[in-house]
N, C-alpha and C positions, 0 to 999 in steps of 0.2 A: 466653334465646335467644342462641345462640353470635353473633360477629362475623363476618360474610364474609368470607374473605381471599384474598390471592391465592398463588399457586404461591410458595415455597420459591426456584425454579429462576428466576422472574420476577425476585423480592426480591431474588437474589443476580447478575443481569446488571447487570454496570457500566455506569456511562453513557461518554460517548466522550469522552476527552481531548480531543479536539480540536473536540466544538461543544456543549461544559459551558459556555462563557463567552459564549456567546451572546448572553443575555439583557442581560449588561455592556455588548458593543458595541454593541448597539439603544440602550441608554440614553444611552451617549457620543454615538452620533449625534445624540439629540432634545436635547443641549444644543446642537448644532452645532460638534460634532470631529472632526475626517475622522479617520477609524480604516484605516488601514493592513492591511490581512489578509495576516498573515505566517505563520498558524494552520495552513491548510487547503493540501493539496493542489489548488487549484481553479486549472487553467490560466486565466492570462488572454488567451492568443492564439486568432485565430476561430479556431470550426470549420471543417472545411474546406468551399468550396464546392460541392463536389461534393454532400456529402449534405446540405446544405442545399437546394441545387437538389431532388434527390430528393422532401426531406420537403414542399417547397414543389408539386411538380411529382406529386407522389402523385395517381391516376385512378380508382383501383378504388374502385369504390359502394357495396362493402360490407368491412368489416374482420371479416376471419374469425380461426376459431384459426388459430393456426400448429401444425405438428406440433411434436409435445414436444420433442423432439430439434433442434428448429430446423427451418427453410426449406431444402431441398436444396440451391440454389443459393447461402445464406448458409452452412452446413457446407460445400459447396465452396470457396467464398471462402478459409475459415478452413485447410481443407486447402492449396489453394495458400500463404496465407500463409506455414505453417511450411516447405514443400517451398523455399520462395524462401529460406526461414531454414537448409536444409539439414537439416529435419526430417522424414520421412518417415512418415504417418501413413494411415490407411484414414478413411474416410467413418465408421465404426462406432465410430469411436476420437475421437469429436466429440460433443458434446455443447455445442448453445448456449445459454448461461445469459442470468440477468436482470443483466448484470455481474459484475466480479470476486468478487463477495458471496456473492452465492448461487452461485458454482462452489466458492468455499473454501465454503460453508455444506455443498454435497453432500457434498464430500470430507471433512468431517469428519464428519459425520450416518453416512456409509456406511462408514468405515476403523474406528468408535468407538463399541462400545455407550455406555452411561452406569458414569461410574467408571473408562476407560481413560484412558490421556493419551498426551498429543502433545509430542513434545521441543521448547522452544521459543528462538532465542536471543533476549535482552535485553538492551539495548531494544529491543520490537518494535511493529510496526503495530495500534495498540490496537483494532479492531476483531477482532483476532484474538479477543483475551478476552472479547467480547460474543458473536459466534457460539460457542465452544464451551460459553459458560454458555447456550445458546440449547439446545445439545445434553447437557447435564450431564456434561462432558467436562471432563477436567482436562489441564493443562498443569503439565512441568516444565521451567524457565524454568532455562537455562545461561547464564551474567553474559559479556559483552564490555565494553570498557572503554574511554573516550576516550582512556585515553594511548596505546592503539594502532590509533586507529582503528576502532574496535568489529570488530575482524577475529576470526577463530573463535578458540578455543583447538585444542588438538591430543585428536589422536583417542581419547587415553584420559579427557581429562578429560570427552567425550562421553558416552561408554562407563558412566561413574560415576553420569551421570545416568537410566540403562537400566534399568528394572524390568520387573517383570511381567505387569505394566499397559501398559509402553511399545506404542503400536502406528504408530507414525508419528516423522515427522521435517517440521516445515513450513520454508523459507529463501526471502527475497523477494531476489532478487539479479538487480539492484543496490537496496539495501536501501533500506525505509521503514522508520523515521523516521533515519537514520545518514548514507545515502549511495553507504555501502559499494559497493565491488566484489571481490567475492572472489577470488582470486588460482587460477591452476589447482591450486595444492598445495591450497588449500580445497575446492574442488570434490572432489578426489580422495578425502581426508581422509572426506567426509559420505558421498558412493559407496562407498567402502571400509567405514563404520562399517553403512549401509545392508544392504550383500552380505551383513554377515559377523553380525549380526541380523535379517535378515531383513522388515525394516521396509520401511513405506511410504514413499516422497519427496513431499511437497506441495512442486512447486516455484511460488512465485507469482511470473509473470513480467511484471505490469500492464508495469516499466517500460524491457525489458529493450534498447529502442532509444534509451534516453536515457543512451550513455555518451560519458567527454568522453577528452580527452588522445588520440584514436587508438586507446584500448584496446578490450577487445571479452568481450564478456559469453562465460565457457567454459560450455555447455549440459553441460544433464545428460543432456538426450538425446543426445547423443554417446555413451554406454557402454551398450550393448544389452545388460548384463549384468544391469541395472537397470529391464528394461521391462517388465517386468509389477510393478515397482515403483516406476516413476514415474508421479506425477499431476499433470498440469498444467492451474492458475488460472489465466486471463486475462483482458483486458477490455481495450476501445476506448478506454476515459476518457481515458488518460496522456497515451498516443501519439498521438494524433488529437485531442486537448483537447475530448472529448465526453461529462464525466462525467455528465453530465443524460440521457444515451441508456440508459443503463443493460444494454448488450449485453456478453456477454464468453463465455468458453466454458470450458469442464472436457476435459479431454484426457487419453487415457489408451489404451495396449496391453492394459490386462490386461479380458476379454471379463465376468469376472465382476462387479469394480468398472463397469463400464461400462452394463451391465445394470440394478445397482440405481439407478446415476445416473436413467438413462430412468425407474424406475419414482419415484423419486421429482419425477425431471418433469413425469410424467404428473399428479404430484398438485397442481400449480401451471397444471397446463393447458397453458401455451405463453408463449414469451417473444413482447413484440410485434411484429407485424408489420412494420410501418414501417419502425421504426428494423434491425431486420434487415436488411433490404432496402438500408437509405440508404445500409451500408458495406461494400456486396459488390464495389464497384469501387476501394475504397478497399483492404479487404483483399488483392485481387490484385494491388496494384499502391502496395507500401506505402512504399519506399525513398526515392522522393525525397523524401516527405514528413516524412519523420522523420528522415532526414539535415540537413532544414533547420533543424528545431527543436530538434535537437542543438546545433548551433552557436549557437543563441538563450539557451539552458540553460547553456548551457560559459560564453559571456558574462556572465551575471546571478549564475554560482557566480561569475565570479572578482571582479565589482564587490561581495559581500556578503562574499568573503575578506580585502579588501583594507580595508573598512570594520569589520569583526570586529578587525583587527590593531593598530585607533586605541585599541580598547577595551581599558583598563587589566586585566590579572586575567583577560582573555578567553583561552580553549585548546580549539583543534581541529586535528583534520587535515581537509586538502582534498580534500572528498568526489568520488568518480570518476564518481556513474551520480547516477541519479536528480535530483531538483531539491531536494535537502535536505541541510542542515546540522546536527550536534546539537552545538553549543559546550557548554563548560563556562564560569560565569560568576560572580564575584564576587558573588554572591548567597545567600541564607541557606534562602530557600523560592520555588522557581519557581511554585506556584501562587499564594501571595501575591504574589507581584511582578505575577504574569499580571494578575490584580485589580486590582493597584494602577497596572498602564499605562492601565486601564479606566477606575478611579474616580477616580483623584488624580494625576495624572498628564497634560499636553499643555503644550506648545510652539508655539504660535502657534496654537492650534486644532488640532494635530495628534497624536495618539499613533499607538502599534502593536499590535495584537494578534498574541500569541505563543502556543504551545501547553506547558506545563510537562510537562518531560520523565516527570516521577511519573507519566501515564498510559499510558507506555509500557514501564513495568515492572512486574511481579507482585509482585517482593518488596518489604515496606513499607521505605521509608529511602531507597531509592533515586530518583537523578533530582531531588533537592532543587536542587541546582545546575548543573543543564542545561536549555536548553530546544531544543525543535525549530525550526526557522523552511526555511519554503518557499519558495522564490523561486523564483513565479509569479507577479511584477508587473514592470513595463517597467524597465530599468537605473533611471531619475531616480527614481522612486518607491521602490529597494529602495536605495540610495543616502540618498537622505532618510529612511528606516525604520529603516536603521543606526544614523544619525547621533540620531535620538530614542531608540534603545535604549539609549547610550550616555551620554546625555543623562538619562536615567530610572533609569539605574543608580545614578547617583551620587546623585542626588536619591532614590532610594529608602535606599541605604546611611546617609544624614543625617538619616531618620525617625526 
């Protein structure tokens, strides 16, 4: 009698760079080492009260589906949103997801039979290469690089990476796992390559209110030249420090992409009610809120730059958006080292969890000596997490 096995498709989806080590920090805790979580995107500022109130304040005696497509008054929400962003979008052109997850999971299910690919730059948000091994979708992964800031390359060497197959373009800007913010000659650059291929744009824009210096994320929805070629990923998580809510939405002009979205909604039934609900006053009325946390974010990048700069061998540029760093580091193997801040490694009872850059590139070799680090913990906490990085480095280098 044969073996049972499981799918090909199953065997060959990655697990996630960033909660592989998990199992490490549980065990450092049960010796009693405070572990630092520098790993994960996971805000540590409250939700906001507003839908807390909501979830708290919820009436209704029975919890039904939601329509597929989302709660009419949660797609308005979302509509307003972009129109305050200077987006101008129809009710029809919405679609609310279970999170940013399953809006990138549509988008690439619907753009992708099995065997197309998706241009992707690297390093990118490793979750990407789990959903499209989810879809048996492949990606061709274009290299950006720490000495300049992981910023694009120019439009032919794009172009190079363009087959047959090609049927997309994904770009998270202001970038995960880097930082990045793309300058308008970049945006121009991917629109241009876009037009002149005829490609899709998966723009994921989880964090696109999280930039610092005064500068200002250029949309792609700005070039209507692109709109029945742009798709846009979103979600609550970032900006609103609510990734446990799991709402976000798929956004799109083109009637036909939009169409299959619903029909594959329909096959999940409906996103939850509640949490729909809790951020419809949040969405219309988003700015001050995320003006505030900006400034909270801009402060914690520049205590983690300044602490980066102690570290001998350490090289980055200072990222603009996002709540992320990818240094390069005097180090031989990021995912060893990650291990070894887990197992062998503490300072008065304390180490750091980091996430090793190799899971955020496709090609083998890479990200050996980089890692990611998130700063989503209060100034004194990522201050003190520096200073154990640095601390660990050296002692890791003397093994």
């Amino acid at each position: 009698m044969n073996n049972i096995t499981i799918s090909q498709r199953a065997k060959n989806t990655p697990a996630s760079a960033i909660r592989k080590l998990v199992p490490l920090a549980e065990k450092a805790k049960e010796k009693g080492i405070k572990v630092y979580h520098l790993n994960i995107g996971q805000p540590d500022l409250p939700t906001p009260q507003e839908v807390l109130d909501y979830i708290h304040n919820f009436t209704q005696k029975t919890l039904q589906y939601a329509p597929s497509a989302g709660i009419k008054e949660a797609v308005l929400s979302w509509q307003k949103f972009y129109a305050d962003k200077g987006m101008s979008f129809e009710q029809k052109d919405i679609v609310v997801t279970a999170g940013g997850s399953e809006a990138l999971l549509f988008a690439f299910m619907t753009v992708c039979d099995p065997g197309d690919e998706i241009l992707i730059f690297e390093p990118f948000y490793t979750s990407y290469s789990i959903l499209t091994a989810m879809g048996n979708i492949s990606f061709r992964p274009i290299l950006t690089t720490n000495q300049n800031g992981y910023h694009l390359p120019d439009a032919k060497t794009i172009e190079k990476a363009i087959t047959k197959k090609t049927k997309a373009i994904i770009i998270c800007n202001p970038n995960n796992p880097t930082g990045t913010l793309y300058t308008e000659e970049e945006v121009q650059t991917i629109t241009s390559v876009v037009k002149k291929y005829n490609l899709f744009l998966i723009s994921d824009e989880t964090y696109q209110e999280i930039v610092f210096d005064g500068k200002k994320v250029i949309p792609f929805a700005k070039d209507q030249e692109i709109a029945q070629n742009l798709i846009i990923c979103d979600s609550v998580s970032k900006r609103f420090n609510s990734c446990g809510a799991r709402v976000g939405c798929v956004v799109s002009q083109n009637q036909e992409f939009m169409s299959a979205v619903l029909r594959l909604g329909q096959g999940r039934l409906s996103v939850a009610t509640v949490e729909q609900l809790a951020f419809i006053a949040l969405l219309q009325n988003h700015k001050n809120y995320t003006d505030s946390i900006k400034k909270v974010y801009q402060s914690r990048r520049d205590v983690v730059v300044e602490g980066l700069k102690k570290i001998p061998g350490a090289t980055f540029k200072v990222p603009e958006g996002a709540f992320y760093i990818m240094p390069k580091l005097p180090i031989d193997d990021s995912d060893r080292f990650a291990e070894f801040l887990l197992n062998d490694f503490s300072d008065n009872k304390e180490t750091v969890m980091i996430a090793p850059a190799t899971g955020f590139y496709s090609t083998p070799g890479l990200g050996k000596d980089e890692i990611r680090i998130a700063y989503v913990l209060d100034e004194e906490s990522l201050k003190r997490s520096i200073e154990l990085l640095g601390l660990a480095i050296r002692k890791y280098n003397r093994v």
